[in-house]
C-alpha positions in Angstrom: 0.0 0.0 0.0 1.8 3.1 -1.3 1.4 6.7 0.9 -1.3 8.0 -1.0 -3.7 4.7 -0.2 -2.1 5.2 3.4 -3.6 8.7 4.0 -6.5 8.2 1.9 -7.7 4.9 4.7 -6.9 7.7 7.3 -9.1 10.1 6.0 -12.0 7.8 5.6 -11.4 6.6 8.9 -11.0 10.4 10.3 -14.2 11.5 8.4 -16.2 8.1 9.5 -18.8 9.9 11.4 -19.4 12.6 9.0 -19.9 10.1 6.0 -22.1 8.3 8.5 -24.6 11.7 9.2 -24.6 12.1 5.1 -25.4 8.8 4.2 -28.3 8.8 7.1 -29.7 12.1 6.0 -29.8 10.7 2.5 -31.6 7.9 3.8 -33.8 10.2 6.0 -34.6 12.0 2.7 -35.5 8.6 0.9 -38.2 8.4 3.5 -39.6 11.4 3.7 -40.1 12.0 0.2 -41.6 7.9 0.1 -44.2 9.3 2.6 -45.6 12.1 1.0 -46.1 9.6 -2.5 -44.2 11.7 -4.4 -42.9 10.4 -7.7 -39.3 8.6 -7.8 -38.0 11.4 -10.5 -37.6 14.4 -8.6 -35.9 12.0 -5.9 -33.6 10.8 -8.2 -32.7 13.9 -8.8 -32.4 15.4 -5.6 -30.3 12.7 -4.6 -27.8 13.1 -7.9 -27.4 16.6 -6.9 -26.6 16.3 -3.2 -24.0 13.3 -3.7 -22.6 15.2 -6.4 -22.2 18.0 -4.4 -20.7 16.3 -1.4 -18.1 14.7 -3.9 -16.7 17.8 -4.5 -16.5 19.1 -1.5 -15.4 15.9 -0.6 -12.7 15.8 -3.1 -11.4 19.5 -2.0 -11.5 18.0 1.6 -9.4 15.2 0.8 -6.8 17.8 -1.5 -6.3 19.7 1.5 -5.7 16.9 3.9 -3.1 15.1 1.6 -1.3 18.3 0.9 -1.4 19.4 5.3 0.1 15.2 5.7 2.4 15.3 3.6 3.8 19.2 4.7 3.5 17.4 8.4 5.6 14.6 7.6 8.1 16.9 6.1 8.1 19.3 9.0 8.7 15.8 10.8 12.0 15.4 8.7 13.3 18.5 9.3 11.8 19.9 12.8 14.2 23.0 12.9 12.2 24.9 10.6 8.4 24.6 12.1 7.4 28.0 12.4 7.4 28.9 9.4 6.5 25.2 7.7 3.0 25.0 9.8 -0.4 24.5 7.0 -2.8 26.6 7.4 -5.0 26.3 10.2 -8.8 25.0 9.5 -10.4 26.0 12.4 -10.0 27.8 15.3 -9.0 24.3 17.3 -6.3 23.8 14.8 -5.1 27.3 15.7 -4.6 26.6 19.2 -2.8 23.6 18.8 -0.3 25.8 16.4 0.6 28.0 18.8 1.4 25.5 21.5 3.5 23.8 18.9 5.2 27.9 18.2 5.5 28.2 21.6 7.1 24.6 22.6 9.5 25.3 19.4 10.6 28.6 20.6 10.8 27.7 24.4 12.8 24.5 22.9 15.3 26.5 20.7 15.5 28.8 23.9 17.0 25.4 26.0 19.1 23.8 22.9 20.9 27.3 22.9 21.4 27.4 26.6 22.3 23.8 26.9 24.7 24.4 24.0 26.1 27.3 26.1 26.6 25.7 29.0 28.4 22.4 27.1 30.8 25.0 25.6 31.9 26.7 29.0 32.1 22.9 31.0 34.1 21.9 27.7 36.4 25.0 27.6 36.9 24.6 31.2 38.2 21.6 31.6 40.5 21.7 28.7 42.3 24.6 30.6 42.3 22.6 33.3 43.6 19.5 31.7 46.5 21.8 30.2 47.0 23.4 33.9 47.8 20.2 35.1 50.0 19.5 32.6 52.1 21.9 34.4 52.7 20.6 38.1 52.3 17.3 36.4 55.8 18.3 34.2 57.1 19.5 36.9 56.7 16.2 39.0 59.0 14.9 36.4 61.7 16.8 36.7 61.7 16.4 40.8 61.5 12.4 40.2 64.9 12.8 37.7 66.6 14.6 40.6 66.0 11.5 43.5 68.1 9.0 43.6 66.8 5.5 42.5 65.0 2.9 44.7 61.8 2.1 45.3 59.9 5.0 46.3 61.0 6.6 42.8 59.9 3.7 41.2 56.6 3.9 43.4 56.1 7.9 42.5 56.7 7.5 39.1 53.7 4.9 38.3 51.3 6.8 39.8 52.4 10.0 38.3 51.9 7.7 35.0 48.5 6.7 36.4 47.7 10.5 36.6 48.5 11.4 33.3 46.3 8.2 31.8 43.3 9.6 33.3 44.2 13.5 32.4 44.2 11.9 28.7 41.2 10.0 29.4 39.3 13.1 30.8 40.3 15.2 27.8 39.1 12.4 25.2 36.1 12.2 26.8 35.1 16.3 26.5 36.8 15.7 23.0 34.1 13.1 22.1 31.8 15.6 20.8 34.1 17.3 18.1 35.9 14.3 17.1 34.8 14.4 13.7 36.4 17.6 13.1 39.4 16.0 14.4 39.7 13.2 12.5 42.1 12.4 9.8 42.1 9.1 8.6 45.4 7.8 6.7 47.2 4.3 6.0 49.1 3.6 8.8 51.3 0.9 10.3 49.9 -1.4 12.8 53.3 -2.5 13.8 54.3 1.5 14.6 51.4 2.4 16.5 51.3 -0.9 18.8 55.1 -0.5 19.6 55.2 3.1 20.4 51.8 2.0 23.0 53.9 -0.6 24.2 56.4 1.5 25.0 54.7 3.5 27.1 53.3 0.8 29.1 57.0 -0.6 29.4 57.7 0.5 32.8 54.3 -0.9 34.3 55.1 -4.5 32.1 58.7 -4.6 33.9 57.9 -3.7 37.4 54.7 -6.0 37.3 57.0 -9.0 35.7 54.3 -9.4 33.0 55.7 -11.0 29.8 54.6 -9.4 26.6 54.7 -11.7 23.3 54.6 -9.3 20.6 54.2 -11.1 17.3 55.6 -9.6 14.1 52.7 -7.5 12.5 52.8 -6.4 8.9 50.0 -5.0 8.0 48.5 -1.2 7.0 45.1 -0.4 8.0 43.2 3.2 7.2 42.6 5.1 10.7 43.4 7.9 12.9 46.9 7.3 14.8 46.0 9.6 17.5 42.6 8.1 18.6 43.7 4.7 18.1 46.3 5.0 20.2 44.2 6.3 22.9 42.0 3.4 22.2 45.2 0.9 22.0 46.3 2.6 25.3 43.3 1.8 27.3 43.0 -2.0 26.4 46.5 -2.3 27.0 45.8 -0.5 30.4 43.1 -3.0 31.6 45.1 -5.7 30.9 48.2 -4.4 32.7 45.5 -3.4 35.1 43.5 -7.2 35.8 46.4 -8.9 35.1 48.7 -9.9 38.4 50.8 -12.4 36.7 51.1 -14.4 33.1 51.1 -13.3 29.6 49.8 -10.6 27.4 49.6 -11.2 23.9 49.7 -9.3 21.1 48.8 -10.2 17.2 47.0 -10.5 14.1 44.5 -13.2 14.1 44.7 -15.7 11.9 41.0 -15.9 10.3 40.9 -12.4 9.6 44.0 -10.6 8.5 43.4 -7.2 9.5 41.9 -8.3 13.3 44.2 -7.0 16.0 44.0 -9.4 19.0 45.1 -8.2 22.3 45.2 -11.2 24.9 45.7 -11.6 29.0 45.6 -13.7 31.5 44.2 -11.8 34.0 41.0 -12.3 36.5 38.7 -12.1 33.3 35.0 -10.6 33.3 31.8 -12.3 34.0 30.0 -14.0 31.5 26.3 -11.3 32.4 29.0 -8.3 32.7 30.3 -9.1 29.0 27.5 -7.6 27.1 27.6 -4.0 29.2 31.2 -3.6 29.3 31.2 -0.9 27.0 28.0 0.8 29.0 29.3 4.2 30.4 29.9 4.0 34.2 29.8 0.2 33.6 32.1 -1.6 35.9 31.3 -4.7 36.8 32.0 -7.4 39.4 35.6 -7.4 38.8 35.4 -3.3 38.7 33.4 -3.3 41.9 35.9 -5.6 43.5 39.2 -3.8 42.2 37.3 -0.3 43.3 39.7 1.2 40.4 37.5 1.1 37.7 35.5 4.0 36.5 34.2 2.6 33.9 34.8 5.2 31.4 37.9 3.6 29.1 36.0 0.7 27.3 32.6 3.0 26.6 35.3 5.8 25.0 36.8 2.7 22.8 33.7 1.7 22.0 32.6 5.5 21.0 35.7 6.1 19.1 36.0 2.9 17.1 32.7 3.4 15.9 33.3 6.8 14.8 36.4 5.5 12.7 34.2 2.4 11.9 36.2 -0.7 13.4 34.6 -2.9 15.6 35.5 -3.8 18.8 34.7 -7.1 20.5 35.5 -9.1 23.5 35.9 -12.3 24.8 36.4 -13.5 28.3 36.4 -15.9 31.2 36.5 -15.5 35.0 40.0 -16.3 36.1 41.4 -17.0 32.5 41.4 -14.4 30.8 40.0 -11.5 28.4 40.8 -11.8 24.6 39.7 -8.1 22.9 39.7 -7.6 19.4 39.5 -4.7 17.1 38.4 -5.6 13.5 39.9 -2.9 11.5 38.8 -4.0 8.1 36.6 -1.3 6.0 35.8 -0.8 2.7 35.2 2.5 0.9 36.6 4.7 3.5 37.7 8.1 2.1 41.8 8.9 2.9 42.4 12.3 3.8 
């Protein structure tokens, strides 16, 4: 049944009790014309000119409701310009019920701009404050080269590394918004981006005695090396993070050539936790036990490998293990 059918069963339904009085009148008329004996002619006629009449006016009816539908369900598609899109109101009812919608609109627009304010100040705010810290956070540094080396260095220095994961993490997250505009999607080494994460992370892989098998990765995929990274940075994290002693693995699965598997064998997440993992605020069992978690990391990777369209997805068993894997294979993507 195609749209016109659609609003034309509407209508008929809509104008039910109005085609129910006519046809009861006409009736009516039969009768009262049958009681006076007059002679089936003039009837005839009567009734020819009253159904023809209601036809047309039926037909005009009908015009004007199609054309109000249809300028509805465009107003529908694009709701930013209603004022100005509304049909013209039948009756007085109608006119009512236009200026609530005016009024709703306006006191709408009137939120959306103050909302839109308001998300601009919390969003310049805390990028000054995420470059303020920079500052004492630099500075931190350079006091920690000056001690002498032991185990209180050692102990300073990862959580000064722990502070400047979640000052990144806090400025990805206001950066979510804009990252389109950020974006700029090349070829890039898998190999490169991996080894310079791993890097990083090399101090918290040596002091926790966690073995890292790397497998050789040759392989270009089309992305963004700053967001990835991030992304790369955060799985690696929560491995490092649930992971007191064993192996993390790193590699290219074999099925699928341009899969990046990241594996541990850490405490593992619950088979119910699995499917909200990448909920915001979602930590879990594990996360409730550990009392670390915030969980914010997974719901950014999730938010940012669907804006550079890869998919994430995860695998895991209490006390075995988590295997994560990021599926970077897309076709048609535009390079920059």
């Amino acid at each position: 049944m195609n749209v016109k059918s659609n609003i034309f069963v509407l209508y008929l339904k809509e104008r039910f009790k109005v085609i129910i009085a006519f046809v009861t009148f006409i009736v009516i008329f039969f009768i009262v014309y049958s009681l006076y004996h007059i002679s089936f002619e003039p009837i005839l006629y009567s009734s020819i000119l009253v159904v023809t009449l209601a036809m047309i006016f039926s037909i005009y009816d009908f015009y004007k409701y199609y054309t109000n539908n249809i300028k509805m369900k465009g107003i529908l598609r694009d709701i930013q310009y209603v004022e100005d899109s509304l049909p013209e109101s039948g009756c007085l009812l109608e006119q009512y019920y236009q200026e609530i919608i005016k009024n709703l609109y306006e006191r709408n627009k009137s939120l959306e701009s103050k909302c839109n304010n308001n998300n601009s100040e919390m969003i310049e705010y805390y990028t000054m404050w995420v470059h303020q810290i920079k500052t004492p956070i630099a500075a931190l540094h350079m006091i920690l080269q000056s001690m002498e080396l032991g185990k209180e260095k050692r102990a300073i220095s990862q959580e000064l590394f722990k502070i400047e994961q979640y000052v990144e993490m806090a400025l990805h997250y206001v950066r979510m918004g804009t990252m389109s505009s950020d974006l700029r999607l090349e070829s890039y080494s898998i190999k490169s981006i991996v080894s310079n994460v791993i890097k990083k992370y090399s101090p918290i892989f040596i002091n926790k005695k966690i073995k890292l098998d790397f497998e050789e990765i040759d392989i270009e995929v089309i992305t963004d090396e700053k967001w990835i990274s991030f992304v790369l940075e955060q799985i690696i994290s929560n491995a490092l993070k649930y992971t007191k002693k064993g192996t993390i693995s790193i590699y290219m699965d074999n099925e699928s050539k341009e899969t990046l598997v990241i594996k541990d064998t850490g405490i593992g997440i619950a088979k119910e936790d699995i499917p909200r993992v990448f909920e915001r605020g979602f930590t879990g069992y594990n996360g409730r036990m550990d009392k670390k978690s915030t969980g914010i990391g997974l719901y950014l990777c999730k938010k940012i490998l669907d804006n550079l369209s890869h998919k994430i997805n995860i695998v895991s068993e209490v006390g075995k293990g988590t295997i994560v894997a990021i599926d970077f294979s897309r076709k048609n993507i535009e390079i920059f």
